[in-house]
C-alpha positions as CSV (number, residue, x, y, z in Angstrom):
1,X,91.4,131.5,142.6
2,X,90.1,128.8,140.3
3,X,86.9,128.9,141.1
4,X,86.8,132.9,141.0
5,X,88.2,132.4,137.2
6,X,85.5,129.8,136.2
7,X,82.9,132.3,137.6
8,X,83.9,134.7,135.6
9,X,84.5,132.5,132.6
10,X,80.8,131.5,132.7
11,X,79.3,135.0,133.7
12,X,81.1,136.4,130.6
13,X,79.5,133.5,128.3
14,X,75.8,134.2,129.5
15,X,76.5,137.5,129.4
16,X,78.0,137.6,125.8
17,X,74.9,135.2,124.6
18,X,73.1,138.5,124.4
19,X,70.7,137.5,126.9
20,X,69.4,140.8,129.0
21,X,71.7,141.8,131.2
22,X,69.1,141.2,134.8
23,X,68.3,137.7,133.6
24,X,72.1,136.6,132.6
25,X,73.6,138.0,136.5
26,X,70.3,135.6,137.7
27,X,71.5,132.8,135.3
28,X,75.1,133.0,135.9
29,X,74.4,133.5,139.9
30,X,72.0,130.1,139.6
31,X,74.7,128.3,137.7
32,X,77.9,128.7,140.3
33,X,75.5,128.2,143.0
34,X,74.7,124.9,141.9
35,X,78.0,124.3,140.6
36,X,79.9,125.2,143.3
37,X,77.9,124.7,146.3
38,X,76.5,127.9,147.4
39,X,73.6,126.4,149.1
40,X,73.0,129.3,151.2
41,X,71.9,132.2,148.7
42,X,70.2,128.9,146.1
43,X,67.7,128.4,149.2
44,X,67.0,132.1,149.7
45,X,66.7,133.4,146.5
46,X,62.9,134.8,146.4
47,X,64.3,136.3,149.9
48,X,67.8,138.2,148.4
49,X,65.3,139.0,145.0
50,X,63.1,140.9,147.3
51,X,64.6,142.1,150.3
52,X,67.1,144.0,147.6
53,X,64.7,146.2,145.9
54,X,62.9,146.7,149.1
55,X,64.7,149.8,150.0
56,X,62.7,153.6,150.2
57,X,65.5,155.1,148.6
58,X,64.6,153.4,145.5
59,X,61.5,155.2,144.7
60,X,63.4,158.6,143.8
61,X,64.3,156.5,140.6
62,X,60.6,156.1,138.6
63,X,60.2,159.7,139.9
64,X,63.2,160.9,138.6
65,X,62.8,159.2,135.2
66,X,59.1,160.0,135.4
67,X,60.5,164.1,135.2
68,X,62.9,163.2,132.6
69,X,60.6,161.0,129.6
70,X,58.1,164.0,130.3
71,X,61.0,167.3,129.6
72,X,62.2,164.9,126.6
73,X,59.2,164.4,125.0
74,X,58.2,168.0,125.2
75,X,60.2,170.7,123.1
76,X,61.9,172.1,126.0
77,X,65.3,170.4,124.6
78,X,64.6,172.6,121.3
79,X,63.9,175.7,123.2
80,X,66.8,175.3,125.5
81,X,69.3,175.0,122.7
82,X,67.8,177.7,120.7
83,X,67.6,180.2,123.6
84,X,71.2,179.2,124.3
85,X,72.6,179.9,120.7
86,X,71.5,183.1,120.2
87,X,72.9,184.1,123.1
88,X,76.9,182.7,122.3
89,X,76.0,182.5,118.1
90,X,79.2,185.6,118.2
91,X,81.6,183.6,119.3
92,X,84.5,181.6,117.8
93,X,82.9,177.5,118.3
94,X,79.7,179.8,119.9
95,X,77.4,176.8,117.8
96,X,79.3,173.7,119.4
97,X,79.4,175.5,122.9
98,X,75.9,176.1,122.9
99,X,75.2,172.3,122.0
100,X,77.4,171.4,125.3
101,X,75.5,174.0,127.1
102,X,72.3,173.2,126.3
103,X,73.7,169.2,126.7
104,X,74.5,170.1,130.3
105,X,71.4,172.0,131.0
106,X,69.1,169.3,130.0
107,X,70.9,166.8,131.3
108,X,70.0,168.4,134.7
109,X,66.8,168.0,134.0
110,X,66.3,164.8,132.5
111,X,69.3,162.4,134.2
112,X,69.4,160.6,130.9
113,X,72.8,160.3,128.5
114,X,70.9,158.7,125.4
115,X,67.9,161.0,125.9
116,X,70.3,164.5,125.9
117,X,72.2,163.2,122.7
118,X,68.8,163.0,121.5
119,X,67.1,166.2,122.4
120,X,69.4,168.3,122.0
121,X,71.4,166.5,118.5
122,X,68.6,166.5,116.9
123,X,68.4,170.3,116.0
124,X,72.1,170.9,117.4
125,X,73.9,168.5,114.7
126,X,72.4,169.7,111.4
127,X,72.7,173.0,112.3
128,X,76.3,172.8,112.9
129,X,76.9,170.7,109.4
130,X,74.7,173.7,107.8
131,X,77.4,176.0,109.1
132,X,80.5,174.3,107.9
133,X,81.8,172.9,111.6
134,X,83.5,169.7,110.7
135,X,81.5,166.4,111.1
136,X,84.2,165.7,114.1
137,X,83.6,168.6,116.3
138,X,79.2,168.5,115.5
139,X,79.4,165.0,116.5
140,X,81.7,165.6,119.1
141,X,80.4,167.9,121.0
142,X,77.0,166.1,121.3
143,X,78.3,162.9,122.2
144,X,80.7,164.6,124.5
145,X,77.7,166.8,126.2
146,X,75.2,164.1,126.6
147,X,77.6,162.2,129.2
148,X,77.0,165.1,131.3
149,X,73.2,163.2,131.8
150,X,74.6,161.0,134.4
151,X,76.9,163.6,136.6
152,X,75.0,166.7,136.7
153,X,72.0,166.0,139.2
154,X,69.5,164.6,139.3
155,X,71.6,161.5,138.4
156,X,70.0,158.0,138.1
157,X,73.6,156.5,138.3
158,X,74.1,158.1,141.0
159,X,71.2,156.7,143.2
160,X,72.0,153.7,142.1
161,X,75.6,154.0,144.1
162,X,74.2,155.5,147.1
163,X,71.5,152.3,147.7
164,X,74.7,150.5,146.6
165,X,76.8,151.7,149.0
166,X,74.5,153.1,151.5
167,X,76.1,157.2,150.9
168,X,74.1,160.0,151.5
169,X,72.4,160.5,148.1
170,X,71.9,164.3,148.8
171,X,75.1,164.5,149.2
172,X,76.1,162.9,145.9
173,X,73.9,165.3,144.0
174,X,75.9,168.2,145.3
175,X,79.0,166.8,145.0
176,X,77.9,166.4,141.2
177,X,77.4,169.9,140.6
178,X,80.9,171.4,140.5
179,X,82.5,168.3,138.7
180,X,79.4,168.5,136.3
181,X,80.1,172.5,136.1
182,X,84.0,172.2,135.1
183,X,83.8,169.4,132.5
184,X,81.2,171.4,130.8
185,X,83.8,174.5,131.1
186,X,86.1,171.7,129.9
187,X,84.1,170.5,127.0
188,X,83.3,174.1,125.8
189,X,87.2,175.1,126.1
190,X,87.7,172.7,124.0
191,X,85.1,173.1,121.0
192,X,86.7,176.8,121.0
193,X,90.2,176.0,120.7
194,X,89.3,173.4,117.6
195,X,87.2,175.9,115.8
196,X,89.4,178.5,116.3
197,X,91.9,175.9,114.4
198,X,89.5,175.2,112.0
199,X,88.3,178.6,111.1
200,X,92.3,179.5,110.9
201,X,92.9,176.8,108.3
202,X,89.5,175.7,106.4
203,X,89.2,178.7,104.0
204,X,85.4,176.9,102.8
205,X,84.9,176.8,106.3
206,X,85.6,180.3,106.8
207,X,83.4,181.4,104.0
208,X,80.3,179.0,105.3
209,X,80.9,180.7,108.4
210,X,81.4,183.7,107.6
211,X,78.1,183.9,105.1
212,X,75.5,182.4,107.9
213,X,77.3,185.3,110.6
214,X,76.5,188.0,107.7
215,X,72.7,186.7,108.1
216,X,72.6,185.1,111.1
217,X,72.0,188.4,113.3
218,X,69.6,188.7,116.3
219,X,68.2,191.6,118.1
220,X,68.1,191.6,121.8
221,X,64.7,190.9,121.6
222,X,64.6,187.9,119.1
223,X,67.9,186.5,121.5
224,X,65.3,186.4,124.7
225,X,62.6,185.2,122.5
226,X,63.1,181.9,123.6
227,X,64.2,182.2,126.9
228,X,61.0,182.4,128.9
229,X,60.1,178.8,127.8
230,X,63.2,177.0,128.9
231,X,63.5,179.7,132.2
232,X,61.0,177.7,134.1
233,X,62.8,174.0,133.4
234,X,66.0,175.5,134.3
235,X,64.2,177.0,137.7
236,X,62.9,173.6,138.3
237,X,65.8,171.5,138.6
238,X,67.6,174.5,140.9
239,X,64.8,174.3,143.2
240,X,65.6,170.8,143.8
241,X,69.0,170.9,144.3
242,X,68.4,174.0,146.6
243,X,65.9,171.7,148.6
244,X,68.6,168.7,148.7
245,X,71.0,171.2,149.7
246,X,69.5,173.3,152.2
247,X,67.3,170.0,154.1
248,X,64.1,170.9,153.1
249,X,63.3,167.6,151.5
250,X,64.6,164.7,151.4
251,X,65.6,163.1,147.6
252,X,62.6,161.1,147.9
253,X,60.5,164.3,148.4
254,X,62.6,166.2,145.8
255,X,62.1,163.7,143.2
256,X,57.6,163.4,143.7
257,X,58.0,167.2,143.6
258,X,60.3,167.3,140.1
259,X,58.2,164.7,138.3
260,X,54.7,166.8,139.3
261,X,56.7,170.0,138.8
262,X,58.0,168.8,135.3
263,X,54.0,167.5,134.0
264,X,52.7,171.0,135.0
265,X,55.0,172.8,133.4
266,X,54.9,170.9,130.2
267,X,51.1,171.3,130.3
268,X,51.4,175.1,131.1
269,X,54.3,176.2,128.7
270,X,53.6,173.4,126.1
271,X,49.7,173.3,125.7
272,X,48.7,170.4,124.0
273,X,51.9,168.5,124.2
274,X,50.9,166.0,126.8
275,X,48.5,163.8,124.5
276,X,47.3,160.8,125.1
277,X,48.8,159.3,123.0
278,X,52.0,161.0,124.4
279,X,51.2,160.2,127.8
280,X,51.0,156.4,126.9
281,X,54.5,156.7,125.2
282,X,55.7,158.5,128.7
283,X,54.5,155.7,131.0
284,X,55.8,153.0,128.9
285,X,59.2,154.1,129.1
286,X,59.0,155.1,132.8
287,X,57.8,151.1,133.6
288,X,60.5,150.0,131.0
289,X,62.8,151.7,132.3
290,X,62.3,151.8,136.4
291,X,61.6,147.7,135.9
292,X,65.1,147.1,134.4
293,X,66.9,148.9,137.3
294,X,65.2,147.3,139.9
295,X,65.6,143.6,138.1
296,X,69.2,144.0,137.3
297,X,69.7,145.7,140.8
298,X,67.8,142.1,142.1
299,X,69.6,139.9,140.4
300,X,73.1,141.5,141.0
301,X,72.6,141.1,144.5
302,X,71.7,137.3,144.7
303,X,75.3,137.1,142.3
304,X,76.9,138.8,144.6
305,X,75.2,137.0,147.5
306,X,76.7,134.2,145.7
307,X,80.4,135.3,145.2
308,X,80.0,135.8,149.5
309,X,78.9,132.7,149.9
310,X,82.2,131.0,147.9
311,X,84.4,133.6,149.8
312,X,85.5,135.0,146.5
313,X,84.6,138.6,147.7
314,X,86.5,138.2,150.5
315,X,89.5,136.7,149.4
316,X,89.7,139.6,145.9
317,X,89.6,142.3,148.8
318,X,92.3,140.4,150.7
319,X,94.5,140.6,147.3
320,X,93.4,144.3,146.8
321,X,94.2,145.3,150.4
322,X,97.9,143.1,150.5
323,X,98.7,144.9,146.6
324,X,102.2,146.4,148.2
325,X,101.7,149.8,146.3
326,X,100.5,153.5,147.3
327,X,96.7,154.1,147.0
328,X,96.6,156.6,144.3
329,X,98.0,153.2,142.3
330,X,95.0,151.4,143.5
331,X,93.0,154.4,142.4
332,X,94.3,154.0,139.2
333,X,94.3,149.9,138.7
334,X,90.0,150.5,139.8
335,X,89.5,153.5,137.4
336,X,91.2,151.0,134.7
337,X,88.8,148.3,135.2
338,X,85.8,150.3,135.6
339,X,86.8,151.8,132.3
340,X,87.2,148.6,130.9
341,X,83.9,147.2,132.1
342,X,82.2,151.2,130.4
343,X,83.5,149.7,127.1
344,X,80.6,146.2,127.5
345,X,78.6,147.2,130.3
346,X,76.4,150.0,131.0
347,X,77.0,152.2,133.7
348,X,74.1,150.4,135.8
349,X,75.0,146.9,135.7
350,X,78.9,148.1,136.6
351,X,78.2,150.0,139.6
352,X,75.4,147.2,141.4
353,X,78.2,145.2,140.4
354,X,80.9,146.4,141.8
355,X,80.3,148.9,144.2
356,X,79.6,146.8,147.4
357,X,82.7,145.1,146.3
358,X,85.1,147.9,146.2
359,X,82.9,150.1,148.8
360,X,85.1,148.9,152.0
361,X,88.6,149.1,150.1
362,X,88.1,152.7,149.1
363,X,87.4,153.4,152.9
364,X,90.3,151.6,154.2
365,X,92.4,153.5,151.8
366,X,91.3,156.2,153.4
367,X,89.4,157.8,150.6
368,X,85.9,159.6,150.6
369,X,83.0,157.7,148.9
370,X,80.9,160.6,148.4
371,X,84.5,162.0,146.5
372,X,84.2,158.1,144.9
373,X,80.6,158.4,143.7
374,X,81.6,161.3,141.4
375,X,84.8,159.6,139.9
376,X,83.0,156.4,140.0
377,X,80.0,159.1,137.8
378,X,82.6,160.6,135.3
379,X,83.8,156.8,134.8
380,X,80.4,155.7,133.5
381,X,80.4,158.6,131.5
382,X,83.3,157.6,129.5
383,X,82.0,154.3,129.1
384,X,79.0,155.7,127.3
385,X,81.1,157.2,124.4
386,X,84.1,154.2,123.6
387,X,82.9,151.4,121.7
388,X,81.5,148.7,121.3
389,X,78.8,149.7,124.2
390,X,79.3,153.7,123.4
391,X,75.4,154.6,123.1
392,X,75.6,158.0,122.8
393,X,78.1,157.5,119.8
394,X,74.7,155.2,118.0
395,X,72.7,157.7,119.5
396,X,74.4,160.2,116.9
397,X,75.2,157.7,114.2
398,X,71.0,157.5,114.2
399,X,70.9,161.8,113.8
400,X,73.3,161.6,111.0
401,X,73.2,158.5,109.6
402,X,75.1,159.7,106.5
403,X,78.0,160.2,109.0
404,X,81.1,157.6,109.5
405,X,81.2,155.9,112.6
406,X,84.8,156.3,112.2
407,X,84.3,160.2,112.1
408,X,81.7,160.4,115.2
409,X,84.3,157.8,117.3
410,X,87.1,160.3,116.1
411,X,85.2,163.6,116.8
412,X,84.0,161.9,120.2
413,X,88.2,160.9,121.8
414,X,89.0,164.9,122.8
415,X,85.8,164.6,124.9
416,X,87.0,161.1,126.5
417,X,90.2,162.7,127.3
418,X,88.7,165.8,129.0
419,X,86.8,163.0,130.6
420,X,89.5,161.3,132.4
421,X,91.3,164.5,132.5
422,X,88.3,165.6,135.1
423,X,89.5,162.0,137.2
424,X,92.8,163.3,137.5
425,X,91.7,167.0,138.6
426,X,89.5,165.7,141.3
427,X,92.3,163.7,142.0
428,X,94.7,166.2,143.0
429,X,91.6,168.7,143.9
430,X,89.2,167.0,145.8
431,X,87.8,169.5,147.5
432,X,85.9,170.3,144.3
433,X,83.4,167.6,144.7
434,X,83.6,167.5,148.9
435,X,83.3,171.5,149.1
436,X,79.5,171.5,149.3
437,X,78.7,168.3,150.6
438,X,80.5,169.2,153.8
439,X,78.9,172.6,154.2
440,X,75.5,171.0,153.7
441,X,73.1,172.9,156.9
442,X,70.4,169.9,155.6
């Protein structure tokens, strides 16, 4: 127990030193080593560094991200949101559900939290302010809809758990979709009920409103406008799922297909958006990006290599496992501490973390980790809206920077709510995310 403390002690000072996150798990993993005797991982390290990214599975991830930086930096986020208002512009909170649609919709295709918040915020927020909605609900609703990046699939975080855990990742992706679907419904539920409040109560509100829906009116025609440019995204990420799901690739195969799919139709419904000086921007982040992952998911392993070696893993699942309470209350203690780790961590560094650790207590509980990836998912996803790590709520605060961060925190709590609200319905429902997994002919 002592030595577990001090391990922690020191990994929280190297990690609180600012250093990156992949070099401070290698630096604290090198320090208890030598300090505590872990001679055993110390004289393997180039071995653990390599044999842990050496995996197949991890190649869906550049792919992946390769498809996302391409739909982000073309104006399919734009076109998506547009096409999507004028089709729900009528109706009472139709500007705020349309920003959580178009959030979910490009999530699917890009995977990405910050990059949603981004895409979709940047024409969704000062529209909404234009219109009167309160500061709350604009910034709300898009820091609320961009945490849908990580659930709805394709879902970086959720690779990451399946080579974690070694769970079918096909089978994560569809047990994303109707979690993903319902807090959307959730999400948009909710930006109804508070503008119907608002509408009821805010008479300059009312008169904002009610002036843009006096000149705010679009023919069938002008409503579909916009919908044969985003059509083809939307077609894209279905056809993947639909090859997960019915076996005809595998996510490896899916992925290579999305990222060509995603630079040809960029270059055939955006002509001359893929510059080169675009195309340099795109790579850059893809290598960024891909490199992080597969350095923090190196150096995790070697400190968790490490925490073997002392018998600290094993002697935390001992305590977990003797805990004389009923699982759901074990449920409950991990979703507290995974929620407490959202508010420092990101969702990356969390689950190579602590996956592998809690990976063979969740089984012995008797509890699906397919069901586990997706409550693990919508976990991370609260994470990325409570302070201080919260990206998606700086993500805004850069949109509007005129706005409180006080306001966008407040506007963004109904959202973390609905959030853990979703933890509690799969709870009781599981079936929602284990429905399609299990009928899976792939």
């Amino acid at each position: 127990m002592i030595e577990g403390l001090a391990i922690v002690a020191i990994t929280l000072v190297i990690v609180l030193t600012g250093m990156p996150l992949a070099f401070a798990f290698g630096f604290a993993g090198v320090v208890c080593a030598v300090l505590f005797g872990a001679t055993g991982p110390l004289g393997m390290v180039a071995n653990v560094l390599y044999e842990s990214v050496n995996t197949f599975g991890l190649l869906t991830i550049p792919l992946f991200v390769l498809m996302g930086v391409v739909i982000a930096n073309s104006p399919a986020g734009s076109d998506l949101y547009e096409a999507i208002h004028r089709l729900l512009y009528r109706l009472p909170g139709g500007l705020a559900m349309s920003n959580i649609a178009a959030c979910g919709l490009f999530a699917a295709m890009c995977g990405s939290s910050p990059a949603t918040c981004a895409a979709i915020g940047t024409s969704g927020i000062p529209e909404m302010r234009k219109r009167g909605i309160p500061d709350t609900l604009a910034a709300g609703s898009i820091v609320g809809g961009g945490t849908l990046g990580i659930l709805i699939p394709p879902s970086i975080v959720l690779i990451v758990y399946g080579i974690a855990t070694e769970t079918s990742i096909g089978k994560l992706f569809i047990a994303g979709v109707l979690p993903g679907i319902l807090i959307m419904l959730l999400f948009c539920i909710w930006a109804f009920i508070q503008s119907s409040f608002a509408s009821n109560n805010a008479s300059q509100s009312r008169s904002i409103e009610a002036s843009f829906e006096g000149r705010e009116m679009y023919t069938w025609s002008e409503r579909l406008r916009y919908l044969p440019r985003a059509l083809p995204f939307i077609l894209l990420v279905l056809s993947i799922i639909v090859s997960i799901y019915g076996g005809v690739a595998t996510p490896s195969e899916a992925a290579g297909l999305g990222a060509l799919g995603s630079i040809l139709l960029v270059l055939i419904v955006y002509r001359g958006t893929l510059n080169r000086q675009v195309i340099r921007r795109v790579y850059r982040h893809v290598i960024n990006e891909t490199a992080m992952i597969m350095l923090m998911a190196a150096t995790t392993v070697f400190f968790q290599s490490v925490l073997t070696d002392l018998y600290i893993t094993q002697r935390l699942l001992g305590v977990i496992v003797n805990i004389e309470a009923s699982r759901w209350v074990i449920m409950a203690l991990i979703n507290l501490l995974l929620l407490l780790l959202g508010c420092f961590l990101p969702p990356f560094a969390i689950i190579l973390l602590v996956a592998q650790l809690l990976h063979p207590v969740i089984v012995g509980f008797g509890f699906d980790p397919v069901w586990f990836g997706v409550v693990v998912t919508i976990n991370m996803e609260a994470g990325c809206i409570t302070p201080p790590f919260g990206i998606n709520l700086y993500v805004v605060k850069g949109i509007a920077p005129d706005m409180p961060i006080a306001r966008i925190l407040k506007g963004s709590m109904p959202f973390l709510i609905i959030l853990l609200l979703g933890i509690v319905i799969l709870s009781i429902f599981p079936e929602l995310a284990l429905w399609l997994p299990r009928n899976m002919t792939g």
